[in-house]
C-alpha positions, 0 to 999 in steps of 0.5 A: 532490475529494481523498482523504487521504494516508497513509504507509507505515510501511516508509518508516520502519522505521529511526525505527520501530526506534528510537521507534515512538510518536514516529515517529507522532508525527513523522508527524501532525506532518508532516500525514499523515492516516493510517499503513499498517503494516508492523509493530506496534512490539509494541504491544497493539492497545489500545496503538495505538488509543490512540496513533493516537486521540491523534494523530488518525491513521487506519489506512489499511492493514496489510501483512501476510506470508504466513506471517502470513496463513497462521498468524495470520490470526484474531489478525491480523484481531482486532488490525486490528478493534480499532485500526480498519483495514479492509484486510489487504493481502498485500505479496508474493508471488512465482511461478515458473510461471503454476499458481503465480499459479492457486494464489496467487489461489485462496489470496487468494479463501480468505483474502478470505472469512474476511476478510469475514467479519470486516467487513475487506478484503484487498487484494495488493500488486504488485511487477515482477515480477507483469508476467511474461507467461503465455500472453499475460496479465501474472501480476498480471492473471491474479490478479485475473482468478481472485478475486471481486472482492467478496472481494480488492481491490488496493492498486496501486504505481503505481512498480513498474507504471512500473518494468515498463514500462506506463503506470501511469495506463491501468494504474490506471484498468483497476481502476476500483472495486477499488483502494482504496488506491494506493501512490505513490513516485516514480522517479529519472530515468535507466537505474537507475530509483532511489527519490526522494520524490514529486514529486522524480521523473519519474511524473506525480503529478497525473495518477496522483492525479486518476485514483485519485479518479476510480477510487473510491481511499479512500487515496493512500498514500506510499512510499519503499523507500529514502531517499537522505536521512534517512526523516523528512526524505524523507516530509516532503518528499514530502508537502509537494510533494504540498501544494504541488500542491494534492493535500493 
């Protein structure tokens, strides 16, 4: 058993800027079923509809700032019903203070209910630095603990849970049935603890993806923060290890 591989458009911000649409089109090419968006290259809705229906991609998620969820959440949410996403993920958000984390959490449970509202999901997306110890319990726990889980998912990067320090395999499947979407990157060897494609570093794929569909994951999604090599060439790469490891 699988689960589709998607793209974080973040990997491609570069190609992004220059060719939204042929950036796509260079993505379903490479054989990604889906996108997750960072950005809508200021395409309408209707726009982008078209295109991922041409292309036969699906949209796998939207990363969505603060601000934005703030400000814009109805015109955000509408946007994202109309091309057919189905989750809304926070992709950072830091705290000084463990009240800082309450306060987050009880924002993220506000914002979840009008997205369910609306038929969608939100999800929060974690870094490091959500491994922060408060009172014995690590931040990112801590926000999860505090929302409903009907109303506030999480899209795990299981990169930055390596990068703190923990096992990011017992750390996935502790979500069992709340972690729709998993980000995978992968990690240079070495102190510096650098961005390679996946299955080019030390995580251990196979086992990160064997346990995201044994936990109920809808999506396996690539990321590179940064690309030691052309965006394209870095994503492609990435997939086809992963098809080279039967997991595409």
């Amino acid at each position: 058993m699988s689960i589709p591989i998607a793209v974080q458009m973040y990997t491609l911000r570069d190609e992004m800027a220059k060719d939204f649409k042929g950036t796509l089109e260079k993505v379903a090419e490479i054989g990604y079923k889906g996108v997750e968006f960072a950005g809508y290259g200021n395409l309408s809705a209707a726009q982008m509809k078209t295109e991922l229906d041409r292309l036969g991609l699906a949209a796998a998620g939207s990363h969505v700032g603060l601000d934005l969820l703030k400000e814009k959440l109805e015109e955000t949410l509408e946007y994202n019903l109309e091309i057919g996403n189905k989750y809304i993920i926070c992709p950072w958000a830091k705290g000084e203070s463990k009240q800082d984390y309450l306060d987050l959490a009880l924002f993220l449970n506000r914002t979840g209910e009008k997205c369910k509202a609306k038929g969608l999901e939100l999800g929060y997306h974690n870094h490091a630095h959500e491994f922060q110890v408060f009172d014995g319990e690590y931040a990112l726990d801590m926000i999860f603990k505090n929302t409903d889980p009907e109303l506030v998912k999480m899209e795990l990067d299981t990169y930055w849970v390596q990068y703190a320090g923990i096992e990011p395999v017992g750390y996935l499947k502790k979500y069992a049935g709340r972690c729709p979407l998993v980000h995978q990157k992968d990690m240079e060897a070495g102190e510096g603890k650098g961005f390679t494609e996946v299955g080019n570093g030390i995580m251990d794929i196979k086992a990160l993806h064997k346990a995201a569909v044994e936990i109920g994951a809808q999506w396996f999604i690539v990321e590179q923060d940064k690309c030691n090599r052309p965006q394209l060439e870095s994503v492609t790469i990435s997939f086809n290890n992963l098809k080279q490891m039967g997991l595409v």
